[in-house]
ZAROFI-879077 format. One record per residue (C-alpha): residue number from 1; x negated, y, z; residue in one letter. Coordinates in Angstrom, 3 decimals, m for minus. Example, Ala and Ser with C-alpha at 12.3 -4.5 7.8 and 13.67 -1.06 7.14 Angstrom:
BEGIN
<resi=1	px=m12.300	py=m4.500	pz=7.800	resn=a> $
<resi=2	px=m13.670	py=m1.060	pz=7.140	resn=s> $
END
This chain:
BEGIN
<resi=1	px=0.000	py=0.000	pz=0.000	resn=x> $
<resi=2	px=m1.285	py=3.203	pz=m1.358	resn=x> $
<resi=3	px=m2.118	py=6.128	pz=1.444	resn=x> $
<resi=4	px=1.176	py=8.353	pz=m0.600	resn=x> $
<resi=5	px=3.673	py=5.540	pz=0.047	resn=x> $
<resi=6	px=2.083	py=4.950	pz=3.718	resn=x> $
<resi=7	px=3.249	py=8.197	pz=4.608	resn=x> $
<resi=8	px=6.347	py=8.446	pz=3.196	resn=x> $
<resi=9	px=7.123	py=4.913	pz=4.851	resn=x> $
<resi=10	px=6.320	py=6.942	pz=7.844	resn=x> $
<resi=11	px=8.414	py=9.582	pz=7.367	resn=x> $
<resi=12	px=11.683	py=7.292	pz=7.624	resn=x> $
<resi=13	px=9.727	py=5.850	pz=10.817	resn=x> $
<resi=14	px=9.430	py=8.568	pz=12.441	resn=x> $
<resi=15	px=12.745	py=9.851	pz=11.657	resn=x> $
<resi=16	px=13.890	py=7.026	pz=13.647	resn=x> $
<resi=17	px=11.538	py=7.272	pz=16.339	resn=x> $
<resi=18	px=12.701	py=10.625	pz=16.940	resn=x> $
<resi=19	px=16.455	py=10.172	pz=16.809	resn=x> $
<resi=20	px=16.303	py=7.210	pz=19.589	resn=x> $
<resi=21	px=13.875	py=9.501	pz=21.774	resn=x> $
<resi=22	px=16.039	py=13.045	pz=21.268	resn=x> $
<resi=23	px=18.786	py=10.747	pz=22.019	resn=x> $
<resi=24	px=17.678	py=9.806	pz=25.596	resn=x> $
<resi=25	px=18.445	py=13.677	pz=26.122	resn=x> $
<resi=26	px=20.634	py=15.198	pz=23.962	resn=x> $
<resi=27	px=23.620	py=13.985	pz=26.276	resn=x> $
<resi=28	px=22.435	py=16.203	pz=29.479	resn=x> $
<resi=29	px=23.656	py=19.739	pz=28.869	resn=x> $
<resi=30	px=26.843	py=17.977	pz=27.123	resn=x> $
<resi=31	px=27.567	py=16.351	pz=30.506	resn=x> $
<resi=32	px=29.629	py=18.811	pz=32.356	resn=x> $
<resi=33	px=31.417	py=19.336	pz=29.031	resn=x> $
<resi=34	px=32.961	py=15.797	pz=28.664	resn=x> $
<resi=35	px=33.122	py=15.271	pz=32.482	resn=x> $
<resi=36	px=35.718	py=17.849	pz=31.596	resn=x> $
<resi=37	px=37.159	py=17.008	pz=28.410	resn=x> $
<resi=38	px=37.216	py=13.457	pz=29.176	resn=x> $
<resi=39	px=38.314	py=13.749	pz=32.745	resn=x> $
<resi=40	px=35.498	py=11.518	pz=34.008	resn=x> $
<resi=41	px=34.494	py=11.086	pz=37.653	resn=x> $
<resi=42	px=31.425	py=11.915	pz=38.857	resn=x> $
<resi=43	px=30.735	py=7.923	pz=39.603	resn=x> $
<resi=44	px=31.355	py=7.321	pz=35.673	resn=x> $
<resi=45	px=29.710	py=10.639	pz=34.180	resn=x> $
<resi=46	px=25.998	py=9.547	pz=35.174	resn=x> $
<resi=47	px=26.799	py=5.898	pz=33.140	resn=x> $
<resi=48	px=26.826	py=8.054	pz=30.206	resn=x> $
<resi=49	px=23.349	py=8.531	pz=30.212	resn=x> $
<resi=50	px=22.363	py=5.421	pz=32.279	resn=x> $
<resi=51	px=24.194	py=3.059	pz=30.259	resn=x> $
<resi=52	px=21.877	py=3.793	pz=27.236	resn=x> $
<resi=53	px=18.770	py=3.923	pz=29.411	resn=x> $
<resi=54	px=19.954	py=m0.117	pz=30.608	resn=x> $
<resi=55	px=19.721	py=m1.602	pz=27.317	resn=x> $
<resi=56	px=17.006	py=0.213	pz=25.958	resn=x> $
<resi=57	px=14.899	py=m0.303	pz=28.511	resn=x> $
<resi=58	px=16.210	py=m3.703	pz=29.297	resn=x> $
<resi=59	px=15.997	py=m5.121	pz=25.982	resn=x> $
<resi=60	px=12.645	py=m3.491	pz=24.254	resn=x> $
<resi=61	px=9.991	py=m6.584	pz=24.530	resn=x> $
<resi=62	px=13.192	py=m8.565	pz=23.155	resn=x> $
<resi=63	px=13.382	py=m6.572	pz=20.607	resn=x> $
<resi=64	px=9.820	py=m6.278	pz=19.942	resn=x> $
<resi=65	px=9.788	py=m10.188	pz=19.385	resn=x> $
<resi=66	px=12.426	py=m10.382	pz=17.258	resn=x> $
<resi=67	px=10.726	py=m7.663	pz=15.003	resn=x> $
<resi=68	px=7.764	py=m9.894	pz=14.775	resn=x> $
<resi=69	px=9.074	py=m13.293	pz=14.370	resn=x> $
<resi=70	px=12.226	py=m12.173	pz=12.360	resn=x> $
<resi=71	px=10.441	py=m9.360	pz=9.742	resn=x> $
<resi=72	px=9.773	py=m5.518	pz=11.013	resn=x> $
<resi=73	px=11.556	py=m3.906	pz=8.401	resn=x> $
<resi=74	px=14.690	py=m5.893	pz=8.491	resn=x> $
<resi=75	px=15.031	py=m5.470	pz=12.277	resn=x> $
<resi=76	px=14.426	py=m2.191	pz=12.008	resn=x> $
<resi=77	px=17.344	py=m2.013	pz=9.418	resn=x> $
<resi=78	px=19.604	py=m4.199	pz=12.009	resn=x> $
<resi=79	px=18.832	py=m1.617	pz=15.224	resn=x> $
<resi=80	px=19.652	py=1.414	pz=12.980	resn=x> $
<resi=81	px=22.430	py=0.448	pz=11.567	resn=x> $
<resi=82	px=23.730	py=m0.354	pz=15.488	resn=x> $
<resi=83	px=22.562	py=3.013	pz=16.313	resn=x> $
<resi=84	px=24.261	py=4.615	pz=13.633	resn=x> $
<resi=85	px=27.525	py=2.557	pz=14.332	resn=x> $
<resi=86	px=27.410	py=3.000	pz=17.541	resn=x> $
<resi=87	px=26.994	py=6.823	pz=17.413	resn=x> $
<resi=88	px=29.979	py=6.932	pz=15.584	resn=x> $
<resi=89	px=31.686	py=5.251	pz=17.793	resn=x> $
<resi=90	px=30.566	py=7.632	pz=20.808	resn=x> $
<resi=91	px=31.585	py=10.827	pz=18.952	resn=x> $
<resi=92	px=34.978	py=8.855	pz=18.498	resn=x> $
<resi=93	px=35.747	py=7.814	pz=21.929	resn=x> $
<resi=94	px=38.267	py=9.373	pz=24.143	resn=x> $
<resi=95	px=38.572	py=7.609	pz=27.499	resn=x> $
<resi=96	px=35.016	py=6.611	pz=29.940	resn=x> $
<resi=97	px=36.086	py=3.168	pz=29.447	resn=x> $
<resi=98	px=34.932	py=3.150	pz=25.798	resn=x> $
<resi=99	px=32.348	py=6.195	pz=25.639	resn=x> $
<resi=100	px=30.021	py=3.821	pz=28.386	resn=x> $
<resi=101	px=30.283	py=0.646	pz=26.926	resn=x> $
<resi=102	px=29.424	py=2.089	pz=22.974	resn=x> $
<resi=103	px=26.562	py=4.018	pz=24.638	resn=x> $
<resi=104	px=25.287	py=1.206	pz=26.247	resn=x> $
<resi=105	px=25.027	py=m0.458	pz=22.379	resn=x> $
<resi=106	px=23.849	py=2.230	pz=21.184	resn=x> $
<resi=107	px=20.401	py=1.951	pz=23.888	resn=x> $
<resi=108	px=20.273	py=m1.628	pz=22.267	resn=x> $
<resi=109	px=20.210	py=m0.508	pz=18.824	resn=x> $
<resi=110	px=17.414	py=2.143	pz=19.839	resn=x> $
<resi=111	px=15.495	py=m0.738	pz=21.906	resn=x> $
<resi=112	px=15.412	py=m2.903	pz=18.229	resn=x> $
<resi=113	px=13.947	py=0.596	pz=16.340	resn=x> $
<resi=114	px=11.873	py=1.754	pz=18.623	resn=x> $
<resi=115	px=8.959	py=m1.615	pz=18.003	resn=x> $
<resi=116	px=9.717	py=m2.058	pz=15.371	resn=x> $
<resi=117	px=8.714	py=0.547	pz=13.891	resn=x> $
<resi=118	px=5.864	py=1.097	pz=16.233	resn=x> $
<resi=119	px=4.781	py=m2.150	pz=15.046	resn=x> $
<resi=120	px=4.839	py=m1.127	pz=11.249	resn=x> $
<resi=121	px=3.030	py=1.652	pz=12.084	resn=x> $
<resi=122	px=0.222	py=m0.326	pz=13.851	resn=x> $
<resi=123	px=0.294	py=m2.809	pz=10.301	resn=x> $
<resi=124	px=0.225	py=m0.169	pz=7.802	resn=x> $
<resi=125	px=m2.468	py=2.363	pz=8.961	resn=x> $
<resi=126	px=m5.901	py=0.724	pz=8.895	resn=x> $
<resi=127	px=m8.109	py=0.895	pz=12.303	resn=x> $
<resi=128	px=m9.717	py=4.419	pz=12.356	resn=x> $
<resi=129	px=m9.126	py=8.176	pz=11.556	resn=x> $
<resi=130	px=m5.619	py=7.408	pz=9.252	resn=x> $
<resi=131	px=m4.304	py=5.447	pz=12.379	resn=x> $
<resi=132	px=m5.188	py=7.515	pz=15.225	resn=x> $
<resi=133	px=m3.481	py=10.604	pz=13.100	resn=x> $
<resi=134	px=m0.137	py=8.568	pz=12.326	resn=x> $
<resi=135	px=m0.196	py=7.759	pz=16.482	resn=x> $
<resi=136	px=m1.114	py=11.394	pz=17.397	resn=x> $
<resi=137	px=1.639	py=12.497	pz=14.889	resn=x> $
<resi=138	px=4.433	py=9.789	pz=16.001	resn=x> $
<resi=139	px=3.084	py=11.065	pz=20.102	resn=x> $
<resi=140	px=4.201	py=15.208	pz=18.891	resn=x> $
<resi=141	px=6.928	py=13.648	pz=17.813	resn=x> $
<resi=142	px=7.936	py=11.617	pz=20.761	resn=x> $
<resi=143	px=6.681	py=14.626	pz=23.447	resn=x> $
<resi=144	px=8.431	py=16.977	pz=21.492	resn=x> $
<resi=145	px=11.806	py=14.743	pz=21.047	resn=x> $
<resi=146	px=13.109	py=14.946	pz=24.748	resn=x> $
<resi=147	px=12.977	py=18.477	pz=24.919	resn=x> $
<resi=148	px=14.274	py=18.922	pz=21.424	resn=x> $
<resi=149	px=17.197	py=16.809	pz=22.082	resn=x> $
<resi=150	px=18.263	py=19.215	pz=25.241	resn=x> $
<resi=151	px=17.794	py=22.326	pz=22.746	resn=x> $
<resi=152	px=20.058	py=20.444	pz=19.630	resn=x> $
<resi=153	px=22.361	py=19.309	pz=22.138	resn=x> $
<resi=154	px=22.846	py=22.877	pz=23.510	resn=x> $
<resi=155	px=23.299	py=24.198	pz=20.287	resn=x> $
<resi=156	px=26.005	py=21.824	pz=18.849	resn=x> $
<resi=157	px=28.013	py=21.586	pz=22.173	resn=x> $
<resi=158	px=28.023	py=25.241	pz=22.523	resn=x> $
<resi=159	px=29.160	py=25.768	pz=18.273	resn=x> $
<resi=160	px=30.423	py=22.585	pz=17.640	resn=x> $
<resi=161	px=31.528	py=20.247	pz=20.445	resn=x> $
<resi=162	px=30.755	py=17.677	pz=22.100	resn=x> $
<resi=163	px=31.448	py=14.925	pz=19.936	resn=x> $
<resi=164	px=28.237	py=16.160	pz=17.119	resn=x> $
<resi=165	px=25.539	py=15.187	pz=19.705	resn=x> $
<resi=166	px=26.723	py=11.771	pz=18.138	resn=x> $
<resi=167	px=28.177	py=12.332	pz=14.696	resn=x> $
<resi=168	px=24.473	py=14.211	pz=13.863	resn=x> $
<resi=169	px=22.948	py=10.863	pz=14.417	resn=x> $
<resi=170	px=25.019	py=9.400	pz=11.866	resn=x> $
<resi=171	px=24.028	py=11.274	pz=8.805	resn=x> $
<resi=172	px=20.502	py=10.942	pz=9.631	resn=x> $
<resi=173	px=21.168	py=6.963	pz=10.552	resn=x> $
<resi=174	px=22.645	py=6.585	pz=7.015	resn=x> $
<resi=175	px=19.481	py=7.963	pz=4.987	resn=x> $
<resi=176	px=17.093	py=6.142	pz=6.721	resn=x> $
<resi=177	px=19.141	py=2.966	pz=6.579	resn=x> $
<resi=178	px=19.344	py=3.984	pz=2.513	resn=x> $
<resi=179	px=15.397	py=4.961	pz=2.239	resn=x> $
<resi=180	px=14.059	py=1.951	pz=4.379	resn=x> $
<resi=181	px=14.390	py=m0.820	pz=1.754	resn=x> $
<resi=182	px=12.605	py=1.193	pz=m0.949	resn=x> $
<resi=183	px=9.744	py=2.768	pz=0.757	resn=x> $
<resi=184	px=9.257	py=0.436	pz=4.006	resn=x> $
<resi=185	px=6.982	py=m2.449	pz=3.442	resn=x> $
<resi=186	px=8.078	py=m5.481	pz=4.916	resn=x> $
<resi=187	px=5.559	py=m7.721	pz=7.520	resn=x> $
<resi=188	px=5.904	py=m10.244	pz=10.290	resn=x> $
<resi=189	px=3.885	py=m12.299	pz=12.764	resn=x> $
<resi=190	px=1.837	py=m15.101	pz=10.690	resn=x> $
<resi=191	px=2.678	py=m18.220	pz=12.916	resn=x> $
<resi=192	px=4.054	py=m21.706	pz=11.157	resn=x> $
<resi=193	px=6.401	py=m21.828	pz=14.199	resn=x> $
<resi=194	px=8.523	py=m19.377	pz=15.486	resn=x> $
<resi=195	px=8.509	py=m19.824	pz=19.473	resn=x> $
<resi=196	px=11.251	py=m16.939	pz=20.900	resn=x> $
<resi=197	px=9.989	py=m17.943	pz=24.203	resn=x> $
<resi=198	px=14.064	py=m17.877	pz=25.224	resn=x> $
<resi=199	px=13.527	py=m18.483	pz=29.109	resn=x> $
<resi=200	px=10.956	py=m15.477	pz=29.176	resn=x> $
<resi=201	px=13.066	py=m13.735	pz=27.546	resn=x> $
<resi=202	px=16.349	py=m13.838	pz=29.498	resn=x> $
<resi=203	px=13.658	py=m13.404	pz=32.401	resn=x> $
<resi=204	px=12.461	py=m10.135	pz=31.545	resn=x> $
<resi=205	px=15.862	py=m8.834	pz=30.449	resn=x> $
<resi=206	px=17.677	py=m9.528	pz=33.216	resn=x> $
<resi=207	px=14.773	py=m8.334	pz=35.781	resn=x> $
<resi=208	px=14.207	py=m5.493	pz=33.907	resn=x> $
<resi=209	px=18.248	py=m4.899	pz=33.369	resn=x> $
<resi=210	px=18.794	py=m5.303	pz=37.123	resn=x> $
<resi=211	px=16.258	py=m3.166	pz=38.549	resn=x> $
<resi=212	px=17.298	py=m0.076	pz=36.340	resn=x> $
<resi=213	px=21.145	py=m1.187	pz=37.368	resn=x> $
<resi=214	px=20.065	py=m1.114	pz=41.208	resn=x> $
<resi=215	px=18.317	py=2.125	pz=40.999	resn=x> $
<resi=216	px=20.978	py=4.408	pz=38.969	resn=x> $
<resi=217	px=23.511	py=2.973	pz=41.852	resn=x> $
<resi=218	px=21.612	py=3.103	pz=44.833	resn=x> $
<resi=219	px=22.259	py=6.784	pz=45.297	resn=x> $
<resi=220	px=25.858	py=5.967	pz=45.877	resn=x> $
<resi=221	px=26.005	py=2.878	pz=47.374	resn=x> $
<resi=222	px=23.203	py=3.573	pz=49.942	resn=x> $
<resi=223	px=19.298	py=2.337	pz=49.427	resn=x> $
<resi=224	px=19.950	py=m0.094	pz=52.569	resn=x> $
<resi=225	px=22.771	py=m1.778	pz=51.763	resn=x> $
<resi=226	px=23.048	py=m5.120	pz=50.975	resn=x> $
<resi=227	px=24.378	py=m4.791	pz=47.363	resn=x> $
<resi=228	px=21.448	py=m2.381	pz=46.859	resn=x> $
<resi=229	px=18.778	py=m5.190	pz=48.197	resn=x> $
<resi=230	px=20.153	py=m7.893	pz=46.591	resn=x> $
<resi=231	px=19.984	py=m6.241	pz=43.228	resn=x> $
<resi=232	px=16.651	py=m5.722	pz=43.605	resn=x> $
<resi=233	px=15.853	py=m9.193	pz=45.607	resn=x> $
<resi=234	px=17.292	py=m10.329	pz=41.965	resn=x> $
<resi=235	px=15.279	py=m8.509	pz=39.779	resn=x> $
<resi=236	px=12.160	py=m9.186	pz=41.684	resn=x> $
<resi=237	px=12.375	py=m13.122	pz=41.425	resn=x> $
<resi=238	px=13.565	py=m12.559	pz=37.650	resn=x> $
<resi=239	px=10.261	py=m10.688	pz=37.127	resn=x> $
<resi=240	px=8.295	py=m12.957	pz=38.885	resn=x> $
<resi=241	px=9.721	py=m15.784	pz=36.889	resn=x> $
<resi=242	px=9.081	py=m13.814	pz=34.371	resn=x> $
<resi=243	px=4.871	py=m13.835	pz=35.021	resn=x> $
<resi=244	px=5.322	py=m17.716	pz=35.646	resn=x> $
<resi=245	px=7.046	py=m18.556	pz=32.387	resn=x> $
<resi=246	px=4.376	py=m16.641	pz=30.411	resn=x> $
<resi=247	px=1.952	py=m18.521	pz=32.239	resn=x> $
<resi=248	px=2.504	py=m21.905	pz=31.118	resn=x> $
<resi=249	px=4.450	py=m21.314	pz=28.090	resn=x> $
<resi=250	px=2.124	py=m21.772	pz=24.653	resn=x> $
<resi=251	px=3.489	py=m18.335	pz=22.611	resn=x> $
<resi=252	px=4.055	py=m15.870	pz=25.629	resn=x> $
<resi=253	px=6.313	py=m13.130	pz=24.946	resn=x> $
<resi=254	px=3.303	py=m11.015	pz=26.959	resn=x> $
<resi=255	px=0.262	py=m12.274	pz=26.945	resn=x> $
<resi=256	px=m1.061	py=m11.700	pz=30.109	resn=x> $
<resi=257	px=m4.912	py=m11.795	pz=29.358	resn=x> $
<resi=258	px=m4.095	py=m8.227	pz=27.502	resn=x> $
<resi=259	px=m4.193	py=m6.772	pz=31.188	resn=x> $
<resi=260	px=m7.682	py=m7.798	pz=31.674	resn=x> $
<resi=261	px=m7.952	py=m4.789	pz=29.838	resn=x> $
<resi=262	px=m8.220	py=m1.774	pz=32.374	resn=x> $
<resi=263	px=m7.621	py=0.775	pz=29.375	resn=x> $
<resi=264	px=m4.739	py=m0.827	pz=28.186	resn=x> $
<resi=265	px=m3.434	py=m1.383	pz=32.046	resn=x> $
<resi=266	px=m4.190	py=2.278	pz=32.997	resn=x> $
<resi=267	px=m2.873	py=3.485	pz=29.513	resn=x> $
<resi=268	px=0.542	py=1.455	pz=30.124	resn=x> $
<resi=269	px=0.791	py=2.434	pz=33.939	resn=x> $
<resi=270	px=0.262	py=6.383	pz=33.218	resn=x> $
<resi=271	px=2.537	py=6.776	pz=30.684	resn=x> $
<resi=272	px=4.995	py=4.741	pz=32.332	resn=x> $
<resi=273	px=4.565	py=7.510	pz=35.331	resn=x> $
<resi=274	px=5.002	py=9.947	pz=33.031	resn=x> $
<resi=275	px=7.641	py=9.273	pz=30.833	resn=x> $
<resi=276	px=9.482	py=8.114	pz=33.772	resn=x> $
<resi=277	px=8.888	py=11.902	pz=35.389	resn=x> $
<resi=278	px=9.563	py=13.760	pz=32.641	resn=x> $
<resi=279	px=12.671	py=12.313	pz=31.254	resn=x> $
<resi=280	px=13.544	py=12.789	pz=35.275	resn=x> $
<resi=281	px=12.711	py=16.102	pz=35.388	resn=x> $
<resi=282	px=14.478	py=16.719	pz=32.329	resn=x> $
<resi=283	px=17.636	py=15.126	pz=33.699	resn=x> $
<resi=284	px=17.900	py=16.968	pz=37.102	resn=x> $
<resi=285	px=16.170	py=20.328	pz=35.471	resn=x> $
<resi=286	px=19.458	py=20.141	pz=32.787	resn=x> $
<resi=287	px=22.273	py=19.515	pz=35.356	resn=x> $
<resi=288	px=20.480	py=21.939	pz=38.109	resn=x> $
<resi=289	px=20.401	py=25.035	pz=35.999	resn=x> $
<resi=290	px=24.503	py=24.457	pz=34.875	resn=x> $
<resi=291	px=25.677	py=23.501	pz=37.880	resn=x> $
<resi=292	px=23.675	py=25.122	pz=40.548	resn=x> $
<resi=293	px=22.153	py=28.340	pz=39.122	resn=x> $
<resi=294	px=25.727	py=28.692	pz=36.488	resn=x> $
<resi=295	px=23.796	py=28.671	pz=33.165	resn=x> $
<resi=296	px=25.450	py=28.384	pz=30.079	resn=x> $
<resi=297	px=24.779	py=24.937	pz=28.466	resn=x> $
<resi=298	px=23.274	py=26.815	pz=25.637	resn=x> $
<resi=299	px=20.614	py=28.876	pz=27.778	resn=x> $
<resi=300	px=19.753	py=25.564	pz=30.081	resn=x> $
<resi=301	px=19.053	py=24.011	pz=26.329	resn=x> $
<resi=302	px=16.714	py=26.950	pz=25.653	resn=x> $
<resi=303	px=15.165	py=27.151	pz=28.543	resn=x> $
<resi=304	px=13.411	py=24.247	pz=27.540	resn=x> $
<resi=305	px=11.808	py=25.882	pz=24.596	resn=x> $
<resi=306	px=8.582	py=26.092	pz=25.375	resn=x> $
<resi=307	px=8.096	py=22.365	pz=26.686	resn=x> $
<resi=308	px=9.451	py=21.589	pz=23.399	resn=x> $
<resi=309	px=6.803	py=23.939	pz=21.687	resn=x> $
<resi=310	px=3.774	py=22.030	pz=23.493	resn=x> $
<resi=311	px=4.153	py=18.798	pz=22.275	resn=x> $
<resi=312	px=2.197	py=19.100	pz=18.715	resn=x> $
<resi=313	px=m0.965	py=21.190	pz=19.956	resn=x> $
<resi=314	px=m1.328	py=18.553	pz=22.792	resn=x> $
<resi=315	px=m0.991	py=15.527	pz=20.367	resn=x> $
<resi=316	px=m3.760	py=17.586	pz=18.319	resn=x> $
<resi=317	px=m6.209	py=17.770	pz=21.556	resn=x> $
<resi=318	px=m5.902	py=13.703	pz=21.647	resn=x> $
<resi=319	px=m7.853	py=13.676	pz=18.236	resn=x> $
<resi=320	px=m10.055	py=16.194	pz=19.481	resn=x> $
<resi=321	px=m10.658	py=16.031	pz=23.504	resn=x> $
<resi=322	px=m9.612	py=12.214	pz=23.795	resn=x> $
<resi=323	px=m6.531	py=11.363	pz=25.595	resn=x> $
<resi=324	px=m7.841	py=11.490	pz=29.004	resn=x> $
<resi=325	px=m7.216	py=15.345	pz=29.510	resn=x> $
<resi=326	px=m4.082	py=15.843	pz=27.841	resn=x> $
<resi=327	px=m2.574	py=13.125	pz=30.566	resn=x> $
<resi=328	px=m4.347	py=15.205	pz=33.258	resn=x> $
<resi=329	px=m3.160	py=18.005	pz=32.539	resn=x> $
<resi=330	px=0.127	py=17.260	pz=32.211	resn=x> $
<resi=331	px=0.326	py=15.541	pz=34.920	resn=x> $
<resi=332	px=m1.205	py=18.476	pz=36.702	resn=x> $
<resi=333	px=1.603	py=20.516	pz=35.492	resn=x> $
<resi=334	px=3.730	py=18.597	pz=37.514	resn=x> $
<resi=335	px=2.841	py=19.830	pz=40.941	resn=x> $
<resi=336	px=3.895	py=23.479	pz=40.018	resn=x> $
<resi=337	px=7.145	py=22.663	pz=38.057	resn=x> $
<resi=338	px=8.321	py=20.432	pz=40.735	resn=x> $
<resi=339	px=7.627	py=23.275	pz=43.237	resn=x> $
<resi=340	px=9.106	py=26.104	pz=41.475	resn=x> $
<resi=341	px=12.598	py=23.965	pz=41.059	resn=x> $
<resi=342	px=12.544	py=23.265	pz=44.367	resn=x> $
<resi=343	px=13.364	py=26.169	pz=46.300	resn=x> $
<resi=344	px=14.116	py=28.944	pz=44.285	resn=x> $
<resi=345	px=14.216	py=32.679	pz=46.137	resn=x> $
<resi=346	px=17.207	py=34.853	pz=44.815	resn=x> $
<resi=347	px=18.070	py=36.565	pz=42.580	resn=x> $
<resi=348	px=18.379	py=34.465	pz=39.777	resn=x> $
<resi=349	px=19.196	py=36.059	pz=36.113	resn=x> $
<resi=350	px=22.771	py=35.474	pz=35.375	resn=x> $
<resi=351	px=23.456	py=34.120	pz=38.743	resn=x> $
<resi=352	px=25.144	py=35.942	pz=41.998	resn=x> $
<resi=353	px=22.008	py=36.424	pz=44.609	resn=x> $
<resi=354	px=23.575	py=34.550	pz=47.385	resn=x> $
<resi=355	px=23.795	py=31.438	pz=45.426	resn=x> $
<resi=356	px=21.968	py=28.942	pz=47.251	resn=x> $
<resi=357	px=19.874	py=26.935	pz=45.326	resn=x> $
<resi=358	px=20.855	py=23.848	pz=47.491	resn=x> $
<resi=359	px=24.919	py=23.656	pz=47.800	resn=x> $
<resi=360	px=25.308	py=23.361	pz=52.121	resn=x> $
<resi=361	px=25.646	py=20.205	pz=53.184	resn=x> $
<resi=362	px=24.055	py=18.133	pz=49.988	resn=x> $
<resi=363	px=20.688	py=16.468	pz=49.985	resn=x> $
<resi=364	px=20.648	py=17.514	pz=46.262	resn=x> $
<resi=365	px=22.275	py=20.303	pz=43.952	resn=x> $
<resi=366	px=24.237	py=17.823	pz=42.425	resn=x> $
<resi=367	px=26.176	py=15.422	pz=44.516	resn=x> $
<resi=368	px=28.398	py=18.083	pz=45.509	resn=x> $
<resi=369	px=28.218	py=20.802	pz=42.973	resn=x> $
<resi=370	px=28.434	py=18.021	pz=39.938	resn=x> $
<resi=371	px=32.292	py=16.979	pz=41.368	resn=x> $
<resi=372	px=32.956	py=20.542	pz=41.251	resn=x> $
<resi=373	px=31.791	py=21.533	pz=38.038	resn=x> $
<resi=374	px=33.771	py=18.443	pz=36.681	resn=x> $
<resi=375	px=36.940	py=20.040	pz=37.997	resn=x> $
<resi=376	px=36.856	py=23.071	pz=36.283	resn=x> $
END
């Protein structure tokens, strides 16, 4: 494959990469809207975002063995066309009961893109310069997407409505679906037998599945509780079965010599940190600045402007400084965002200067001011 056609394959890649990532977002500042429109508790409106985090989370090594026993390109085709389905089906739904379920489908579709396409990436770019600028482009793209996502998602529920954080997807779905075939090359694993490793499999799901279930519900059904501990007494034994299965089984889904590799474990482990912060951050950040501090949901979308704006140059400092500072000095970044949200002194633009940035009463600005907003 000529270097032209690699890059136009990776085009409709990333395309896709950055329509499952702006999508992990793009709900937030839409939130208090459809609490609203759709007359959703409190208890159900945070399912609209976990729900999608479940299965994508839940079923991504799944999906990145199917992509490499089954053919990249056509699983790719199969997880966007569920995505695009799916987001048709969220910008159609009317009651809780059938926005959560479709959204939670539409986290599987992205967890079937999302290595697949990695992995064509990783087959199409030779080892060296061409690679490491197709990564540091698809990493601007996936640092930039979050933050992106908040700002489109601003804009369309503001102008449009709700419902086109979903129907955009579907457009853009549709022409990569159309432009895969023709400019994607196809590749799989070469192996004589295909070996799913099924009981792994199921292992990792579940654990994985369980411990993201326990975590989004702890906050209401109490950290101490018995349902709490026995969800993750669950997912603990279904990870550790997990580790024993790949142990003795002869094609692992993990192979788990690859963490003799203290790059590779430190890599993973960081950006697991910081992903996990910053899609956190992005979260609270969203719902804090609507329903504590009253902003619009199109300024809380722009207000995240310029963490949208420093993805690209910090993807160029990989190819130039190495990836070691970038990571520390985002993660620096941290201490000072986290400290200015905490306890912000009034006045506050656009906000009445006795508002108190924690609502009396609540260990966080949400659990009480989130029922309110919803009852406007």
């Amino acid at each position: 494959m000529n270097k032209v056609h690699r890059w136009r394959a990776f085009a409709v890649l990333a395309v896709s990469f950055f329509m499952t990532v702006a999508d992990l977002a793009i709900v937030n500042v839409a939130l208090p809207t459809i609490g609203r429109r759709l007359h959703m508790p409190e208890s159900s409106l945070q399912w609209v975002v976990t729900g999608y985090g479940l299965t994508f989370g839940g079923f991504l090594l799944l999906g990145g063995r199917a992509a490499d026993l089954l053919g990249r390109r056509r699983s790719l085709m199969a997880g966007l066309a569920l995505f695009t389905a799916a987001s048709l089906g969220c910008g159609l739904a009317t009651p809780d009961s059938v926005l959560i379920p479709v959204r939670c489908l539409q986290g599987l579709g992205a967890a079937i893109v999302l290595p697949a396409a990695l992995s064509i990436v990783m087959n199409m770019f030779p080892e060296g310069a061409e690679r490491n600028k197709a990564l540091g482009v698809r990493g601007a793209i996936g640092a930039s997407g979050a933050t992106v996502g908040v700002i489109a998602g601003a804009l369309l529920t503001r102008y449009a409505g709700w419902q086109y954080i979903f129907f955009l997807n579907v457009p853009i779905g549709a022409a990569a679906l159309l432009l895969a075939p023709r400019v994607v090359p196809e590749s799989r694993l070469a192996t004589e037998l295909r070996r799913y490793d099924p009981f792994g499999a199921v292992a990792v799901t579940g654990g994985l599945s369980l411990l993201v279930y326990a975590i989004s519900t702890a906050p209401q059904a109490g950290w101490g509780t018995a349902r709490t501990l026995t969800l993750l007494a669950s997912s603990a034994a279904l990870l550790v079965a997990f580790v024993v299965i790949e142990t003795r089984v002869q094609a692992p889904l993990i192979p788990l010599r690859i963490f003799g590799s203290k790059t590779l474990t430190g890599a993973n482990a960081v950006g697991m940190l910081l992903g996990g912060s910053f899609f956190a951050f992005i979260f609270i950040g969203t719902l804090y600045m609507q329903q504590v501090l009253g902003y619009s949901a199109l300024k809380a979308g722009l207000a995240w402007l310029a963490a949208a704006c420093c993805g690209p140059p910090r993807s160029r400092c990989t190819d130039t400084t190495g990836a070691a500072w970038p990571v520390r000095s985002s993660s620096s970044e941290s201490v000072p965002r986290l400290r200015s949200s905490r306890s912000p002194s009034p006045p506050w633009p656009g906000s009445p200067s006795t508002r108190p940035a924690w609502p009396p009463g609540s260990s966080t600005p949400l659990s009480s001011s989130a029922g309110r907003s919803a009852s406007q």
